[in-house]
Jmol script that loads the backbone (N, CA, C; Angstrom):
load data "model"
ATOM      1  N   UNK A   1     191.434 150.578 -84.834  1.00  0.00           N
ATOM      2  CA  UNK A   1     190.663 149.352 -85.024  1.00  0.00           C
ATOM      3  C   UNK A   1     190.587 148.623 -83.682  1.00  0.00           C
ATOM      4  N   UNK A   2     189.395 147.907 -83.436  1.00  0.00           N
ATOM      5  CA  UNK A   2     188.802 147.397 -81.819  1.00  0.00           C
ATOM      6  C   UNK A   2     189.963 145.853 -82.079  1.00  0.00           C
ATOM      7  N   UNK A   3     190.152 145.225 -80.929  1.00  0.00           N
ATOM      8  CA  UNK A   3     190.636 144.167 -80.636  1.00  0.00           C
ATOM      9  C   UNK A   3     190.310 142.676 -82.092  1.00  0.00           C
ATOM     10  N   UNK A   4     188.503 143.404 -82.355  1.00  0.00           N
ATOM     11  CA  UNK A   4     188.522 141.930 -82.831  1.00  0.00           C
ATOM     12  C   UNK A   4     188.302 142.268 -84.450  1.00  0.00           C
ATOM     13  N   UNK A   5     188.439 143.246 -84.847  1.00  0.00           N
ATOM     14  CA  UNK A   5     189.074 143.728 -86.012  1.00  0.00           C
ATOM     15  C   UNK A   5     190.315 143.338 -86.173  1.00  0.00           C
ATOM     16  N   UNK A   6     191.266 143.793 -85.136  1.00  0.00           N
ATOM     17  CA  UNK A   6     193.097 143.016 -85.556  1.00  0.00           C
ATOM     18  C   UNK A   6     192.853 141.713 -84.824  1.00  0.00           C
ATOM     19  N   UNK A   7     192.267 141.221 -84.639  1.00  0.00           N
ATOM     20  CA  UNK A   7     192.383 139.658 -84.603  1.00  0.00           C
ATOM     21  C   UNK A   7     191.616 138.567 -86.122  1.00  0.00           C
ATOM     22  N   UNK A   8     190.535 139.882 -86.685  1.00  0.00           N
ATOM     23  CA  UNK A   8     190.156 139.164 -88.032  1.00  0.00           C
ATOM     24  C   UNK A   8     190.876 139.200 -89.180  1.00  0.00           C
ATOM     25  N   UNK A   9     191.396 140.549 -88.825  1.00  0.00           N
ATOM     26  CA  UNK A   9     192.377 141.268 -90.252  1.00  0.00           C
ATOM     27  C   UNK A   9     193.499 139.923 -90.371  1.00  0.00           C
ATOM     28  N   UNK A  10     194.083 139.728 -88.906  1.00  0.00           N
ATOM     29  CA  UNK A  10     195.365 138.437 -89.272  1.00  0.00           C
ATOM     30  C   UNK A  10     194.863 137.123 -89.515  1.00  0.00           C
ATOM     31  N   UNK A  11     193.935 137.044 -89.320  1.00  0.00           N
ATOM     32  CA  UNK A  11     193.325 135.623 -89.954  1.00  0.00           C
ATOM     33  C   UNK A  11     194.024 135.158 -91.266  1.00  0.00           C
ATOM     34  N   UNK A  12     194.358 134.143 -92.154  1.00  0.00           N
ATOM     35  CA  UNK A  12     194.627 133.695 -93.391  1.00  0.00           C
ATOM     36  C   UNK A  12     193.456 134.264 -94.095  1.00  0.00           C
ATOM     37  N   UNK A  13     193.719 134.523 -94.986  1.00  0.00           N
ATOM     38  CA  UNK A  13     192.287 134.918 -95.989  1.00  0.00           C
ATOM     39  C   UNK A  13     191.480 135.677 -95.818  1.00  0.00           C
ATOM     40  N   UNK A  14     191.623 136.588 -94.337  1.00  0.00           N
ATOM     41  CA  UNK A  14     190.282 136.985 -94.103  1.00  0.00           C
ATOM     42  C   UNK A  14     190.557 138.601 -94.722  1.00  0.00           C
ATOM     43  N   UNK A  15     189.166 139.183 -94.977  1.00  0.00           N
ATOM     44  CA  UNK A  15     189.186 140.537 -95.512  1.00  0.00           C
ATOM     45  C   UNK A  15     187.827 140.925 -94.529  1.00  0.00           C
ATOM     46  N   UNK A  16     188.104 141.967 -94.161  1.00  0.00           N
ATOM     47  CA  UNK A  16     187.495 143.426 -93.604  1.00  0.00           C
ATOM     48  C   UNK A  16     186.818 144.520 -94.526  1.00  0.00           C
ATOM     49  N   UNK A  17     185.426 144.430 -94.071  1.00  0.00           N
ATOM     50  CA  UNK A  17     185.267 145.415 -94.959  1.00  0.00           C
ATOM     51  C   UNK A  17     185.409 147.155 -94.175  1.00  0.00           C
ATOM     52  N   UNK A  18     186.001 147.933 -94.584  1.00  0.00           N
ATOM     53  CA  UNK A  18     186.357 149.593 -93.959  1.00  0.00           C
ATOM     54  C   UNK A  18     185.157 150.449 -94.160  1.00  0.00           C
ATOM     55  N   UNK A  19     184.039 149.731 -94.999  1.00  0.00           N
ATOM     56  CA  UNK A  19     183.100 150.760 -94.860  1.00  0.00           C
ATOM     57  C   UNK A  19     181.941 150.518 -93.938  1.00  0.00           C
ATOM     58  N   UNK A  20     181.744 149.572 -92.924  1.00  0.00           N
ATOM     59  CA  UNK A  20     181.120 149.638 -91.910  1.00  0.00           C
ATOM     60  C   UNK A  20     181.819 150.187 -90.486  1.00  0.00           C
ATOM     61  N   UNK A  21     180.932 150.984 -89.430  1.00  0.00           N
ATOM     62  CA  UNK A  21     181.467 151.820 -88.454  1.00  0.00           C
ATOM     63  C   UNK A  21     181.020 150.801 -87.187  1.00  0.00           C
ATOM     64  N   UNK A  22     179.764 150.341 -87.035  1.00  0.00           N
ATOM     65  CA  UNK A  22     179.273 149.758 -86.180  1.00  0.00           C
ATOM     66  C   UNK A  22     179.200 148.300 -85.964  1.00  0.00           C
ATOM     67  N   UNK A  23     179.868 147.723 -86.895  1.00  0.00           N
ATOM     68  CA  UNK A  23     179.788 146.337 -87.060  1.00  0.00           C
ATOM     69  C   UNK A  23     181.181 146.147 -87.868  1.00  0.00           C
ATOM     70  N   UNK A  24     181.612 144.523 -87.885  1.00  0.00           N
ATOM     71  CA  UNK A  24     182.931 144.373 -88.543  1.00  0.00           C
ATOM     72  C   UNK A  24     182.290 143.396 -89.404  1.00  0.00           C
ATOM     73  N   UNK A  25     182.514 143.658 -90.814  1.00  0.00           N
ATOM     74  CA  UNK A  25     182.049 142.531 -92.029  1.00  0.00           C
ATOM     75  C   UNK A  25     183.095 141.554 -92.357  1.00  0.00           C
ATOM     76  N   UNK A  26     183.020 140.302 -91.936  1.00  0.00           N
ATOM     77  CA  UNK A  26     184.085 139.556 -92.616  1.00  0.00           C
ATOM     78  C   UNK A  26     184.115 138.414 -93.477  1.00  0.00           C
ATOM     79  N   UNK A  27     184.984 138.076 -94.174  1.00  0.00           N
ATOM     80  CA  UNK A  27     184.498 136.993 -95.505  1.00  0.00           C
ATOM     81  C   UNK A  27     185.907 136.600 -95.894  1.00  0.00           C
ATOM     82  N   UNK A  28     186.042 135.936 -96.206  1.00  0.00           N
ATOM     83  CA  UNK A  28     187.259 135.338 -97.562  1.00  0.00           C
ATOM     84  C   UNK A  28     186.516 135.124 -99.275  1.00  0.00           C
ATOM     85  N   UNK A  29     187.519 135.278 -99.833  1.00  0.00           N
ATOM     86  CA  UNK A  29     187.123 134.691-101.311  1.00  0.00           C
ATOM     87  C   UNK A  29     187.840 134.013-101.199  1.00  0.00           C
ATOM     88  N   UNK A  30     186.635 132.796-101.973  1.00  0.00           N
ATOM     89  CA  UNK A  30     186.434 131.549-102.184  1.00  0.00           C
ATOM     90  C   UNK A  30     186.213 131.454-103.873  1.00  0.00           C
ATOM     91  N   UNK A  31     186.968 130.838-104.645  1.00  0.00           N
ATOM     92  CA  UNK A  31     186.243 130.733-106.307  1.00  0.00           C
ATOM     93  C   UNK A  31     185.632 131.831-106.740  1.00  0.00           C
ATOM     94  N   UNK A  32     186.525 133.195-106.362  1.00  0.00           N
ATOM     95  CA  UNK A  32     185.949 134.330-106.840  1.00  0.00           C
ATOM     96  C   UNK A  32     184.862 135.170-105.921  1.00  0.00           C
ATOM     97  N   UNK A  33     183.895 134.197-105.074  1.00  0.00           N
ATOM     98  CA  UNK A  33     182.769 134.812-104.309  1.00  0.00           C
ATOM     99  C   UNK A  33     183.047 134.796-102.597  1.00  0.00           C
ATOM    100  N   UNK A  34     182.574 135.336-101.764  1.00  0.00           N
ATOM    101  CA  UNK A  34     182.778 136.028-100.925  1.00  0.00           C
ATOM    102  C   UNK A  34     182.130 134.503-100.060  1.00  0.00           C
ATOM    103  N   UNK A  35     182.527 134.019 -98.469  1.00  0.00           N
ATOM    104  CA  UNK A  35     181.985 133.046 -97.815  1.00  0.00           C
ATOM    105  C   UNK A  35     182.478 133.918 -96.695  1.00  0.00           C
ATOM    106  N   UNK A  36     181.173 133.721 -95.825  1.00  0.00           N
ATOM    107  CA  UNK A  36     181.677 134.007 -94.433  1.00  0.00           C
ATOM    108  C   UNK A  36     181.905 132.892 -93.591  1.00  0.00           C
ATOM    109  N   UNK A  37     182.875 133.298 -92.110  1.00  0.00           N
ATOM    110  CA  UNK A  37     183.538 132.870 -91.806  1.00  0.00           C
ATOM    111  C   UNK A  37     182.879 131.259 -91.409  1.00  0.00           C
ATOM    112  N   UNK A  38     183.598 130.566 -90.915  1.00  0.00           N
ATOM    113  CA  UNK A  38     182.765 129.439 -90.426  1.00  0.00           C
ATOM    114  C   UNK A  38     182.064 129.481 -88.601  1.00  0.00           C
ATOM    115  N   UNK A  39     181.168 129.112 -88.323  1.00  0.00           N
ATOM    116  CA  UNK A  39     180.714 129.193 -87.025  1.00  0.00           C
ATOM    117  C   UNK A  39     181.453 129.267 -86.268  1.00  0.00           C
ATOM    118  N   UNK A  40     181.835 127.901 -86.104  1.00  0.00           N
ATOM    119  CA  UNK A  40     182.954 127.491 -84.835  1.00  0.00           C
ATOM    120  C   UNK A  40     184.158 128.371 -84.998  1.00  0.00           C
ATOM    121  N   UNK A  41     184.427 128.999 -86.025  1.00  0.00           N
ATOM    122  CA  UNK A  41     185.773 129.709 -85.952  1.00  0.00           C
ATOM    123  C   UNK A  41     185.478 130.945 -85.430  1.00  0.00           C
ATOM    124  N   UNK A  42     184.298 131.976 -85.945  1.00  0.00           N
ATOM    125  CA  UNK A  42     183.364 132.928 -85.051  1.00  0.00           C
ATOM    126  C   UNK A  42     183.283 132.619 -83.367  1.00  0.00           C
ATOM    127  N   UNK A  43     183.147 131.523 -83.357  1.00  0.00           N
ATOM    128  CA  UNK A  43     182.553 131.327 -81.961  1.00  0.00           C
ATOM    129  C   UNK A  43     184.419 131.100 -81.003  1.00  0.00           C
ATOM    130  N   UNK A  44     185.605 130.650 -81.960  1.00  0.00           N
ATOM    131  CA  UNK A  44     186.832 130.377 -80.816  1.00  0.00           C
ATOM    132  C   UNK A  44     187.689 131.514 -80.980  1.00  0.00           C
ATOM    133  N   UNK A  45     186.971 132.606 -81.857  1.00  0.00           N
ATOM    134  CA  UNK A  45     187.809 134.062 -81.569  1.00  0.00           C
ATOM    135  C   UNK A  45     186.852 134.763 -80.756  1.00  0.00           C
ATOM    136  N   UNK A  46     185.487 134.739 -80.363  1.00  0.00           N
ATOM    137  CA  UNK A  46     185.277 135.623 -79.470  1.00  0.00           C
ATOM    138  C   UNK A  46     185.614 134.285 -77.701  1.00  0.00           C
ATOM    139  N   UNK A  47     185.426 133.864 -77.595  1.00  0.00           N
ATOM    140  CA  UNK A  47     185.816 132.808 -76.523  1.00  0.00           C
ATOM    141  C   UNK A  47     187.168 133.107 -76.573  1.00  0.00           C
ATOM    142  N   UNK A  48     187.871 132.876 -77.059  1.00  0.00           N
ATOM    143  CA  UNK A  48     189.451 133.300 -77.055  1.00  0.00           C
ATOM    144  C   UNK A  48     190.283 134.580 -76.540  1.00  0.00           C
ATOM    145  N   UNK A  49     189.422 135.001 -77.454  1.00  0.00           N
ATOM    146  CA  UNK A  49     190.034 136.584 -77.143  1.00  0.00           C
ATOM    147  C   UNK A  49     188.952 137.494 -76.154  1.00  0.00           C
ATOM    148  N   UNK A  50     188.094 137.242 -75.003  1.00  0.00           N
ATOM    149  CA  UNK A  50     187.138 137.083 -74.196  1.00  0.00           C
ATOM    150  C   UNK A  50     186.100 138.193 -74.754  1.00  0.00           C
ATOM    151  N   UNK A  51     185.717 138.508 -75.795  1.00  0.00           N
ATOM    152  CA  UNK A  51     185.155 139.292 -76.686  1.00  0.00           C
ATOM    153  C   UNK A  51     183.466 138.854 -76.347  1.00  0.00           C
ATOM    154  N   UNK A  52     183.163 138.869 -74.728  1.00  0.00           N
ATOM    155  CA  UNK A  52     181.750 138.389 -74.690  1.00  0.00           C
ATOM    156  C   UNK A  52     180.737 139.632 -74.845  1.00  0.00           C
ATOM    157  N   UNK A  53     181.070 140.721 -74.863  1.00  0.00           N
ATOM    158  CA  UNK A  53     180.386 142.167 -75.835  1.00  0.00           C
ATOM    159  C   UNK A  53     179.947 142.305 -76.788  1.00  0.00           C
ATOM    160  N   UNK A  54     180.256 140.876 -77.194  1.00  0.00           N
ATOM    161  CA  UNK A  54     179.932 140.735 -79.067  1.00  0.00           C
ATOM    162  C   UNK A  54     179.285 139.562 -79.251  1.00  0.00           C
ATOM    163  N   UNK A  55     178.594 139.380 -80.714  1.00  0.00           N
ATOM    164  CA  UNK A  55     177.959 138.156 -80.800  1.00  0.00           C
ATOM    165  C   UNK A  55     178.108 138.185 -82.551  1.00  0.00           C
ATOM    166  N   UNK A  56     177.852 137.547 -83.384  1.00  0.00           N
ATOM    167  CA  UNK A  56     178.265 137.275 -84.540  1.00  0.00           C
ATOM    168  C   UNK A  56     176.677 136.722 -85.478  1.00  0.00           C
ATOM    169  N   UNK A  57     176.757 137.837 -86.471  1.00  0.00           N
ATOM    170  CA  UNK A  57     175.598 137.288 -87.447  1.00  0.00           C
ATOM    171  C   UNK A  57     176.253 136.416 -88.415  1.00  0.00           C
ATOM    172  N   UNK A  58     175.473 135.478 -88.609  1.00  0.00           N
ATOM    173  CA  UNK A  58     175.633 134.833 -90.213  1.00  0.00           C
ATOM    174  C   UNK A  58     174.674 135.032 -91.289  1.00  0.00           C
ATOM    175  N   UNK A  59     175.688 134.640 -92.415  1.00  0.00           N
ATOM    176  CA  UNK A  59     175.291 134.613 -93.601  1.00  0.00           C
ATOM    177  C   UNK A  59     175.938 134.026 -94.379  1.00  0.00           C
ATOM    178  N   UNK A  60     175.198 133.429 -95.250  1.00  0.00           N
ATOM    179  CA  UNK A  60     176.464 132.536 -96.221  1.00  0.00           C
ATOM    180  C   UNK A  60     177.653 133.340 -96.903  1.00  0.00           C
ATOM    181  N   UNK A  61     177.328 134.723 -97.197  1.00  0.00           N
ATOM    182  CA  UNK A  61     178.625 135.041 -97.944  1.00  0.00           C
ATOM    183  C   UNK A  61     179.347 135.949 -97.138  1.00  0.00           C
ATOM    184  N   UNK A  62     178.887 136.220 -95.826  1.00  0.00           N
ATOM    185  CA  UNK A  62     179.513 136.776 -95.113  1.00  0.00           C
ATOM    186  C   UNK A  62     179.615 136.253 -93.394  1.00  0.00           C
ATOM    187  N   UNK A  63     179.763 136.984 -92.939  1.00  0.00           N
ATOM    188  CA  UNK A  63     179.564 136.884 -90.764  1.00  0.00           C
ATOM    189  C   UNK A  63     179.736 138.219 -90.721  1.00  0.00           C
ATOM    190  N   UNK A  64     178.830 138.574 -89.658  1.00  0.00           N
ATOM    191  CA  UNK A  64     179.200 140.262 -88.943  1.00  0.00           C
ATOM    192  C   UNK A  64     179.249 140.266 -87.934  1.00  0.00           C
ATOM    193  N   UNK A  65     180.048 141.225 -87.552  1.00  0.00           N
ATOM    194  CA  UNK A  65     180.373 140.510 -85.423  1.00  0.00           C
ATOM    195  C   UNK A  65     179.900 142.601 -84.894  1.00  0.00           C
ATOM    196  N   UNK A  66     179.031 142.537 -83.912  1.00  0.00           N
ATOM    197  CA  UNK A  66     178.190 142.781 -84.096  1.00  0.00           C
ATOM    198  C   UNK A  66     178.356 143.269 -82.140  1.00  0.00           C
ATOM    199  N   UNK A  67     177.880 144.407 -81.544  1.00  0.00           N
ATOM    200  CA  UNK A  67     177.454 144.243 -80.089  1.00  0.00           C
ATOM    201  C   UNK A  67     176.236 143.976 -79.884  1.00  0.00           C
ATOM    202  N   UNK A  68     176.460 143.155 -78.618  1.00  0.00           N
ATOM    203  CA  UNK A  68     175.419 142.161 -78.550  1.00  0.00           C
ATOM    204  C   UNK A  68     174.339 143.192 -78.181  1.00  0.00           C
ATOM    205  N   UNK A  69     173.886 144.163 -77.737  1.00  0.00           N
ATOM    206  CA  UNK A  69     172.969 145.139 -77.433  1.00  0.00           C
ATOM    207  C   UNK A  69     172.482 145.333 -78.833  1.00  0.00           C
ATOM    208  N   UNK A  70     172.818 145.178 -79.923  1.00  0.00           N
ATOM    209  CA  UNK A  70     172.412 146.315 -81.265  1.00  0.00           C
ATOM    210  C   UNK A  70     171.079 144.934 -82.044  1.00  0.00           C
ATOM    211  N   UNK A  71     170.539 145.832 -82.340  1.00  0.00           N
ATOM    212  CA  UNK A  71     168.953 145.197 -82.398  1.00  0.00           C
ATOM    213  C   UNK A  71     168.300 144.836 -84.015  1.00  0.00           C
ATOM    214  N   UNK A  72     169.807 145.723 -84.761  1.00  0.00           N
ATOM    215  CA  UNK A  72     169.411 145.523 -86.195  1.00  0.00           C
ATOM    216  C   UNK A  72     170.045 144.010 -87.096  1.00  0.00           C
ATOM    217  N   UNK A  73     169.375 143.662 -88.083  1.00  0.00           N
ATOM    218  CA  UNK A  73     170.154 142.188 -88.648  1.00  0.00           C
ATOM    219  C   UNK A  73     170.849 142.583 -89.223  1.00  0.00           C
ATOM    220  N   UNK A  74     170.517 143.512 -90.130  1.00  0.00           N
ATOM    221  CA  UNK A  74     171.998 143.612 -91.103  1.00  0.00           C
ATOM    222  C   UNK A  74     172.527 145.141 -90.509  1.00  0.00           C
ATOM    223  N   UNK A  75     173.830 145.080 -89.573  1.00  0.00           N
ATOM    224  CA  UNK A  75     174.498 146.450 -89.693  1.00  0.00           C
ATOM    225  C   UNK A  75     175.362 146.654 -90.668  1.00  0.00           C
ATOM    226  N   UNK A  76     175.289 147.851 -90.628  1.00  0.00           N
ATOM    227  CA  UNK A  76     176.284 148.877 -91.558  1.00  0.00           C
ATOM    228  C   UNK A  76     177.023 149.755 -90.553  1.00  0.00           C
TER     229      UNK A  76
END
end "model"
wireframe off; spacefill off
backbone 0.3
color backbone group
């Protein structure tokens, strides 16, 4: 697993999904349904951990962190 996979996996709450190769899916449950992460928290783990190779999609029930070269919205 890449750097910012074991930096999401230890997050509180956070879950990984294992069936994407090219992208990392991440979310917590919330009241049963899936929320992705919050912006600013996306934005002080790649700043943090100097992860500027990457850039982060949103979505309400999820975030996908993503290299910044890759051209598709939703990876798998």
């Amino acid at each position: 697993m890449n750097v910012c996979g074991k930096v999401l996996k230890n997050l509180p709450g956070v879950f990984i999904d294992p069936n994407y190769k090219y992208s990392i899916r991440a979310y917590r449950f919330i009241s049963n349904r899936t929320k992705g992460l919050d912006v600013k928290e996306a934005e002080k783990i790649l700043k943090v951990f100097e992860l500027d190779k990457l850039r982060f999609i949103t979505r309400q029930n999820d975030k996908y962190f993503v290299g910044k070269k890759m051209k598709k919205k939703n990876p798998t």
